[in-house]
N, C-alpha and C positions, 0 to 999 in steps of 0.2 A: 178405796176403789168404789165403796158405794154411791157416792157424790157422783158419777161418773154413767151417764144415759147415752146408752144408745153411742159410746166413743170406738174413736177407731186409734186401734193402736198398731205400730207399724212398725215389723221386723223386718229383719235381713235375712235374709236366703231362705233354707229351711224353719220353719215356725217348729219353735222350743216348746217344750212339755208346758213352760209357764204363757207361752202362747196362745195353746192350746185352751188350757184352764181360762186364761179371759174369754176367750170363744163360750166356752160350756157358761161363763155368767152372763151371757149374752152380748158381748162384744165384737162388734166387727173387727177383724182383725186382717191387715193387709200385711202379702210379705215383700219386703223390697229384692231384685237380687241384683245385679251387676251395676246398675245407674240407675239414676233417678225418672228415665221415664217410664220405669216399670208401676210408677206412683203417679196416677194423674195429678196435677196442680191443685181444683178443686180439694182432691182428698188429703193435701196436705195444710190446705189453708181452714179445713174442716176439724181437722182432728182434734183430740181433746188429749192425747196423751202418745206418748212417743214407748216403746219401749224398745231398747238396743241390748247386746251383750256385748261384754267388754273382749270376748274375745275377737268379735267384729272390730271394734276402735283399735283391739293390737294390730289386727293385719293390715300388712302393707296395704295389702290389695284392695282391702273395703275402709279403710280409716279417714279417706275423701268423702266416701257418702255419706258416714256418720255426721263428718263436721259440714258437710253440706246437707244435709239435713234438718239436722240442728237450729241450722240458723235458715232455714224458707220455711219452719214452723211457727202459730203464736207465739208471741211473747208467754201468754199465759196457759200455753200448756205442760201437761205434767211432764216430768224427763223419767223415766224410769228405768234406772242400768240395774242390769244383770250382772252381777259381779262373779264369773265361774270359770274362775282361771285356775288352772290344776297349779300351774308351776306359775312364779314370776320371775322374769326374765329382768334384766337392768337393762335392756334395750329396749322394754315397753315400761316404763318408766314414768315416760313424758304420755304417752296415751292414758294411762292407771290415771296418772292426776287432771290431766283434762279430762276424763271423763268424770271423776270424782266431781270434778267444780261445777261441773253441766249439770248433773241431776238432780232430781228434787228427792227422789225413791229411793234406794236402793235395795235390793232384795239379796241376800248373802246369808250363806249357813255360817257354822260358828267357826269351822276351822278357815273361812276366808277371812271373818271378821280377825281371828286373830293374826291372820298375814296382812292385814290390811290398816293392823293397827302398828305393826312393827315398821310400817312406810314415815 
């Protein structure tokens, strides 16, 4: 994250604790909530790094703006998932590993890392 000046990184709905934390390293930090015009064009052709949670990519509801997101961003910005799923579902399944493929980051404690390894 040090490599990273002055980036703006951009959640979904409510901004996460780990949100928060890039804010306090001086990151601008934008939240998305229901569609993508809550995100002017500019600030997405600007940004230097994306950060999502995967429990945004599970829900039905928001799983369009992640993968539409995704892709109106550089090629060369960072992807960075949130991996804090209490429980996994086999109906999120297909979301878990598309989001896996997406990102560059991942940030996960250990007892996700160890659900994430029995995938």
């Amino acid at each position: 994250m040090q490599c990273m000046d002055h980036c703006i990184v951009i959640a979904f709905g409510q901004k996460t604790p780990f949100a928060r934390h890039l804010e306090k390293l001086g990151m601008d930090v934008c939240a998305v909530g229901k569609d993508l015009s809550d995100v002017q064009d500019d600030i997405l052709h600007d940004c230097e790094a994306i950060y999502w949670t995967m429990a945004s990519a599970c829900n039905i509801h928001k799983r369009h703006i992640v993968r539409s997101l995704l892709l109106s961003i550089p090629t060369d910005c960072t992807k960075i998932l949130d991996f804090n799923l209490r429980l996994l579902d086999a109906g999120q399944m297909g979301a878990v590993k598309e989001s896996l493929r997406c990102c560059n980051l991942l940030k996960i404690d250990e007892r996700e890392f160890t659900a994430i390894c029995q995938l």
